[in-house]
N, C-alpha and C positions, 0 to 999 in steps of 0.2 A: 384426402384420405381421412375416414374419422379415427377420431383413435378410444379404444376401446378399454375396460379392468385388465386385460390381460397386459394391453400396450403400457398401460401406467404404472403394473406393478413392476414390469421388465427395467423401465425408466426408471424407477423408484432403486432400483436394486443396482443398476449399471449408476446412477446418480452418485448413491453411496459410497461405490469403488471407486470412484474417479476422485473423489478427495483422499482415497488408500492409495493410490499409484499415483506416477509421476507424468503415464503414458496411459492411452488410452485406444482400443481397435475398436476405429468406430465402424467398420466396415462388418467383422466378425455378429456388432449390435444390431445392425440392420437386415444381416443375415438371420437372426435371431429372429427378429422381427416378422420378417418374410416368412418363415416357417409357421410360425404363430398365423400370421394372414394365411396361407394355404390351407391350414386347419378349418379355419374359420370359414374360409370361403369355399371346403370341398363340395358343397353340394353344387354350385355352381359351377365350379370346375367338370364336376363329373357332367352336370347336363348341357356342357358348351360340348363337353369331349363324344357325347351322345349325338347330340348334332351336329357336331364334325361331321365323323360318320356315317352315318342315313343321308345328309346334304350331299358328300363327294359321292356316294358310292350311285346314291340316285339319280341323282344329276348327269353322272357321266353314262348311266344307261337311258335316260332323255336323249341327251347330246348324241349319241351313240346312234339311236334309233330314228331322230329326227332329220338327223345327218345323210343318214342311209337313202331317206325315201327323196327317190330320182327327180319327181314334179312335184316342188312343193306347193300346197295350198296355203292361203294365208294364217288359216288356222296353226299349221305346223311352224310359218315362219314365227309366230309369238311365242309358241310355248318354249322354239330354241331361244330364242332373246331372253327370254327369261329363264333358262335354264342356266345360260352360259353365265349372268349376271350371278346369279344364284351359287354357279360352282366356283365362280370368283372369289366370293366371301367366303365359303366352305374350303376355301383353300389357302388363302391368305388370310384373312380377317377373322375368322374363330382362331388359329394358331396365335395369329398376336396378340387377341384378347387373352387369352387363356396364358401368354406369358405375362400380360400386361398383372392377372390376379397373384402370379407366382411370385412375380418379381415388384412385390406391391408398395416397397419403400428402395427400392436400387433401378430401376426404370432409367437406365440410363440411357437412351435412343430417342431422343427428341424427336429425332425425321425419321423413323418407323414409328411414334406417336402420330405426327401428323399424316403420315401415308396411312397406319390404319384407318385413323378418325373419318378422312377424306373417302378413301373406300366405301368404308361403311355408309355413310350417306350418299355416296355416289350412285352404289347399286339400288340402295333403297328407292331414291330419290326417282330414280329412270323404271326400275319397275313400277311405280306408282303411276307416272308418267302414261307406260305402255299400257298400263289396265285401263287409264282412260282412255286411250285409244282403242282399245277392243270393247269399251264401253259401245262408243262411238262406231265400231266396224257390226257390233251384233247389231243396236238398234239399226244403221241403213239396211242392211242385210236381211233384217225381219220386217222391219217396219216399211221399208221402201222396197220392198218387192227382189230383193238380189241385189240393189245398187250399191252393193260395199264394194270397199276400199281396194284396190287391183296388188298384184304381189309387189310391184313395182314400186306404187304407193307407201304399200307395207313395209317395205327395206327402207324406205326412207323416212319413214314418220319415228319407226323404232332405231334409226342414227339419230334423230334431232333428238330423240327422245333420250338417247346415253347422252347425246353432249350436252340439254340443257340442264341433266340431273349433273354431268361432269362442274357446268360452269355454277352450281346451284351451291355445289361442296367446298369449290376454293375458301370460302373467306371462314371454312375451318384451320386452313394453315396458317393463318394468322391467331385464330383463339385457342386451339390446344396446342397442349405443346409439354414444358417440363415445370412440371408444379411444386416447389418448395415445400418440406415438410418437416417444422420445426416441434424439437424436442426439448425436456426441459435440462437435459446436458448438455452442458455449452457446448460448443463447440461441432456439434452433429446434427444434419442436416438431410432426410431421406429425398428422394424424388418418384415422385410419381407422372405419369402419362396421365392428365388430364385437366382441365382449362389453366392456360398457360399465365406465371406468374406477371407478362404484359399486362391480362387483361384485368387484372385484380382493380377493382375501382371503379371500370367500363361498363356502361352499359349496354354495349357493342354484341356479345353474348347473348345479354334476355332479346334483345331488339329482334337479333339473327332467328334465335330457336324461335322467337315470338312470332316473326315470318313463316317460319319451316309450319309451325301451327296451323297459322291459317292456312296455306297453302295446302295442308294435308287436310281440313277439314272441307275446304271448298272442292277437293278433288272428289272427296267422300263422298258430298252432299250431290255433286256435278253425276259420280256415276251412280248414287242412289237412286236418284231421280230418273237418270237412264233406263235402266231394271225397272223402276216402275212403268212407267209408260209404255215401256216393251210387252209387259204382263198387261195391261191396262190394253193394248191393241191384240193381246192374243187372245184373251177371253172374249170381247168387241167382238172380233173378228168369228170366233165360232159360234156366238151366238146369233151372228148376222148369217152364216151361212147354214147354220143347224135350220133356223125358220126356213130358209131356203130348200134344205133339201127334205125336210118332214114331209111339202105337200106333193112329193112325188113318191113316197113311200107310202103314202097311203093310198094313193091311185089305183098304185098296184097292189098293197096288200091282198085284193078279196079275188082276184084272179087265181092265187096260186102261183103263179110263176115268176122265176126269178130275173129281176131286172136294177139293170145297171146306170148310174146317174153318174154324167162327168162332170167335174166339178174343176174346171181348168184356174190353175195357179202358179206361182213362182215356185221353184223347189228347190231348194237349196240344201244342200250336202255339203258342210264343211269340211270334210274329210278330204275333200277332192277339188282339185283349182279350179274348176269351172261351173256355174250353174249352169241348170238346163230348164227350158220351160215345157213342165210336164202334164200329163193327166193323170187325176191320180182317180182309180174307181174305187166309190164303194157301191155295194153291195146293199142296197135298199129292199130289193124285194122278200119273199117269200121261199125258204126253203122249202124240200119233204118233209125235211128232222127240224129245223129252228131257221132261225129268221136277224141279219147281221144286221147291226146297229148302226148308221151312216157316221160316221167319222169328221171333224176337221182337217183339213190342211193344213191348218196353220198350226205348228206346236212348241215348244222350247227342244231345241237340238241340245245333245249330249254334248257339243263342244261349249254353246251359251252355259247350260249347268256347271261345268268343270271352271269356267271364268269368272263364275256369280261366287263358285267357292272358292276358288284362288284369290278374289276381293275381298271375301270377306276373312277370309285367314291374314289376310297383310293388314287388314285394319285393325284388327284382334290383336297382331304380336308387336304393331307399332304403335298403339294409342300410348301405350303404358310407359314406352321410352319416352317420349314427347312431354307427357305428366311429369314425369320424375326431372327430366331436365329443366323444364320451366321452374319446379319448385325450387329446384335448387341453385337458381339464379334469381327468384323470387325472395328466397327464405335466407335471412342473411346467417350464416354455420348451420348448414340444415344436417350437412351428412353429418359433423361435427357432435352434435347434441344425439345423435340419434342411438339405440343400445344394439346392443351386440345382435341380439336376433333380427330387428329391424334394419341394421347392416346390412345382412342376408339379404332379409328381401327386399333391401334398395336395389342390391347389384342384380337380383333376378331380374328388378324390375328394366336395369339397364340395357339386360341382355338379351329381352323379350322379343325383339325384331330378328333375329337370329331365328327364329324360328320358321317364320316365311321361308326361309332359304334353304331349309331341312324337306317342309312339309309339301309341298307342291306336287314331288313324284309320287307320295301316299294318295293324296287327292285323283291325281291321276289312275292309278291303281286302284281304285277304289271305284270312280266311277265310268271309267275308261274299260268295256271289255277287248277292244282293239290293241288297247295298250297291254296289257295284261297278255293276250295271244303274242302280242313282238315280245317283250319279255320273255315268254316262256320259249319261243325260237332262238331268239337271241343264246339263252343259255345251252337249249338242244344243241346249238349251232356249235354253242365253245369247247361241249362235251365230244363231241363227234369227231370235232376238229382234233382232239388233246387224244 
């Protein structure tokens, strides 16, 4: 915890009294204290308590909806894995951060330190996990004609996938934990929830987050590279069949009459558990009134887009935690040295992964009109019902 003009001049002032009296409540100072920190750190507080909110209320109309539908397709099994991962943290792990700032020198709960800490990476950890995995289901899925991944499959790639993010978070219960916070009154002592007073001296810490790095960078770079090749076969792909279907639109153009070219392909609908191999027409010829432009089959689905942004929104609100912990296992008294505004937006920067866990139903919402219609039933339905 750094300590700030405000914390020094409080020290300064309780320092003084304590050679005036004989006794001293050091309890009542660090209550002080903490007030002073809640000040300090309200804007963070408020935008944890923001995304509280929007996280649980979204999340449980995901869960809600994803729940409901009878056959689910693989598509719907990810978004609840990650939904439920999502209302986890929205449930548990912003409430205990957000006491973790209030209570920011009396932090007395070691094992709800490490239950959050552990959490908090747990779910992050396995959503990451599962995005490569959907990395992985869209490229077969487009790229290989429909051969993605079976639901069956899917239930199980997203179990290994919470247990190896579960087994990924252990060796936080050993690094955080209750952090000594000395003052320059004898005798008083604050505690704070975060890297534990063990690991002072270890390099066991940079090593770990120094793992977590790479491993989030190779995840990055692994479904970057996915996305592209998947764009990279879908452009390929229509412009292999556009040559193909031009020289029979012009066959017909000078006739007048309208005529239909199949162009037989994989079709795949993630909305729905099963592909079908379909024909799809277009419409090459010559109308009376105008004349339809022949189309690809092949194109990025609305559930691929919604995934491309759910990636890129988790790498966005988790590069910044990753940076900030390295340095400060890097930088020896980083928080320490640092001023009061820069405080701030260290702790934003801490809390920047929190956001993934908010924003996913807006995404959805946004580019989801299916989603958007269950919603709007959903609430018909509570109205009607009430």
């Amino acid at each position: 915890m750094a300590t700030d003009f405000s914390i020094l001049s409080t020290t300064a002032v309780w320092n003084e009294s304590f050679y005036n009296h004989s006794s001293i409540d050091s309890y009542a100072f660090l209550r002080k204290l903490n007030k002073e920190a809640i000040i300090q750190y309200l804007p963070v507080i408020v935008f944890l308590c923001i995304l509280m909110v929007f996280g649980i209320v979204g999340n449980i109309i995901v869960s809600v909806l994803f729940c409901q539908r009878r056959r689910k397709s693989t598509y719907d099994l990810f978004i609840l894995n990650l939904a439920l991962l999502d209302l986890l943290t929205c449930f548990v792990g912003i409430p205990i951060e957000i006491a973790d700032l209030c209570f920011s020198y009396t932090f007395y709960a070691p094992i709800a330190c490490k239950i959050l800490r552990v959490l908090e990476s747990w779910t992050s950890m396995a959503s990451a996990l599962i995005l490569v995995i959907v990395a992985i289901d869209r490229y077969k899925r487009i790229c290989k004609l429909g051969k993605s991944f079976s639901r069956k499959k899917v239930k199980v790639l997203c179990f290994v996938a919470v247990c190896l993010g579960g087994l990924l978070s252990l060796p936080l219960f050993i690094i955080v934990g209750k952090k000594t916070i000395e003052f320059e009154v004898p005798g008083i002592k604050g505690v704070d929830c975060s890297m534990s007073d063990d690991m002072k001296g270890s390099k066991f810490p940079l090593v770990y987050y120094g793992v977590l790095l790479f491993c989030f960078v190779l995840c990055f770079v692994f479904v970057v590279v996915v996305y592209i090749r998947i764009s990279v076969y879908i452009k390929k792909t229509k412009t292999t069949r556009r040559k193909h279907v031009e020289p029979f639109d012009s066959s017909f153009s000078s006739t007048g009459r309208q005529q239909t070219t199949l162009v037989s392909f994989q079709s795949i609908n993630p909305e729905h558990p099963h592909p079908s191999n379909t024909l799809c027409r277009h419409d090459t010829g010559q109308s009376d009134s105008k004349k339809s432009k022949p189309t690809s089959g092949v194109h990025v689905t609305r559930p691929t887009t919604i995934f491309v942004a759910i990636t890129i929104a988790f790498v966005i609100s988790f590069l910044p935690f990753l940076i900030t912990m390295l340095l400060r296992n890097l930088i020896r008294d980083f928080e320490e040295n640092l001023s009061s505004s820069l405080q701030v937006f260290f702790k934003f920067c801490l809390k920047t992964f929190f956001i993934n866990n908010a924003i996913n139903p807006v995404i959805y919402g946004f580019l989801s009109r299916q989603f958007r219609e269950d919603v709007r039933r959903l609430f018909q339905g509570c109205v009607c019902h009430h």
